[in-house]
C-alpha positions, 0 to 999 in steps of 0.5 A: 047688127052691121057686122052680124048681117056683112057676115051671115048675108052678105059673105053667106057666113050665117053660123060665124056670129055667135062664134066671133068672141071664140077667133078673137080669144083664140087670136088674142090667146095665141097672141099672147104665148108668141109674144111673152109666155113663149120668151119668157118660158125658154129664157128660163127653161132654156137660157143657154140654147135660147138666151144667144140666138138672133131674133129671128131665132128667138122667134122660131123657137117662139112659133114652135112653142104656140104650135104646141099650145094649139096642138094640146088645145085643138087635137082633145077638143076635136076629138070630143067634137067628133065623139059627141056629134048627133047622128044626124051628122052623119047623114049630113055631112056637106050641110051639118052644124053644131055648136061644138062644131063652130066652138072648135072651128073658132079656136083654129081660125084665131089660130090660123089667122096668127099663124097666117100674119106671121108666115108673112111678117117674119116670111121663110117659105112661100108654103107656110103662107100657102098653108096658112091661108089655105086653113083660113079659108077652109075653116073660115068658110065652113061657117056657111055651114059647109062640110064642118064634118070633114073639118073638124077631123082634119084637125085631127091631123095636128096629132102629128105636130106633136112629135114635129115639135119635140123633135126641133126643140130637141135639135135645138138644145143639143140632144140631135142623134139621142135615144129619145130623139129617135122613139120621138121621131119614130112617132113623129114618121108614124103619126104623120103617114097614119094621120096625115097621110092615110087617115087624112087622105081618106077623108080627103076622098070622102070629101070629093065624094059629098062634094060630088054630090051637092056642087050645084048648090054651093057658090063657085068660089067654095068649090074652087076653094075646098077643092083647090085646098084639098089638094094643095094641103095633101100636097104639102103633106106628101112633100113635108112627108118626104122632107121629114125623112130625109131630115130624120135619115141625115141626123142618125146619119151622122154625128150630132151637131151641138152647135146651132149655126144655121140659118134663118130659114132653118129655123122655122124649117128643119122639117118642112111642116107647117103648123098645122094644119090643115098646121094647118091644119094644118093644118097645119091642114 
């Protein structure tokens, strides 16, 4: 009851309780894949290309292998979130609740918030940490309920991560400047502007126009934050965006490059983008 009450009363997190159960599975679960499935899954599949790196290395390899766990779990589960929503989601899009909706949210902040502890224990870019933390709050907060609807479709975004992902594993085990590497990157560049960039910016103005609407009634903090987030979050989107493609454009630019000598903050971002987002989720947002 004490937890229940600091959460619902207290941080005006009133729809959270019943889905703590959910961010600590999601937590423990994601957990779990960078600790020991991921390891073990690339010294086996990949024993030359893994089995030499260093351990912050090893550990990039393992980032990327949870970003795909969690992009197979959260992009379906989204999807049926939104095609199973009650019209009345429609009409309420600031204030709107369900429990699919707190499900779906509770699986992202278990994620976001591993994604957050590494971005600062293993830190490589100050903009993974602004990331993370970014998709924290923003998730983490829309249990008030507050514009849950416009959350669950910037999950949406992490269709993107996908392809992001294939495309580093294949830099890393010799298959840079392939046939498939570039159909991958094909679909890496346009999920990312359709999804991200054009969907995603949609729905970002969609979200100015409720919160335009129902300011006077939320605390100061959640417009500084859902404001404040949006904009930092389209922002890393453009300038991922414009990373990706340079990155695409030098590896069909030149020969391939077998060998792997680059260093540690190579690792994590070859091509700037986080793990959702908003990885975050984004992301990831």
């Amino acid at each position: 009851m004490g937890l229940e009450h600091f959460l619902g009363h207290t941080l005006g997190l009133t729809k959270l309780p019943p889905h703590i159960p959910t961010v600590l599975w999601s937590f423990a679960g994601f957990t779990f894949v960078h600790l020991v499935l991921a390891p073990w899954i690339c010294s086996r599949w990949f024993p030359a290309a893994y089995g030499s790196k260093s351990r912050a290395a090893k550990n990039a390899w393992a980032i990327h292998v949870v970003s795909q766990v969690h992009c197979f779990i959260i992009v379906p589960a989204a999807f049926y979130a939104i095609l199973t929503e009650t019209p009345d989601r429609e009409l309420d899009k600031a204030f709107g609740w369900s429990n699919t909706t707190g499900f779906v949210h509770g699986i992202a902040v278990g994620y976001f918030i591993w994604d957050l502890l590494d971005a600062i224990v293993n830190f490589v870019d100050l903009g993974f940490v602004i990331h993370a933390v970014s998709c924290c709050l923003v998730f983490g907060m829309s249990y008030r309920p507050f514009v849950a609807y416009y959350g669950t479709r910037c999950l949406l975004w992490e269709v993107s991560t996908m392809f992001l992902n294939i495309h580093w594993f294949l830099d890393k085990t010799g298959n840079t400047g392939t046939t498939f590497q570039l159909i991958n990157g094909i679909f890496l560049v346009s999920s990312f502007f359709g999804v991200r960039l054009l969907y995603g910016g949609s729905v970002s103005i969609r979200f100015f126009f409720t919160l335009a609407k129902v300011w006077r009634d939320i605390p100061v903090f959640y417009i500084i934050v859902y404001a404040g987030g949006n904009f930092v979050l389209q922002g890393l989107n453009i300038y991922w965006f414009m990373k990706m493609i340079a990155a695409l454009r030098k590896r069909f630019e030149q020969p391939p490059k077998v060998n792997e000598s680059r260093n540690s903050s190579d690792e994590r971002a070859s091509l700037l983008e986080s793990n959702g987002a908003p990885n975050t989720g984004n992301g990831e947002y």
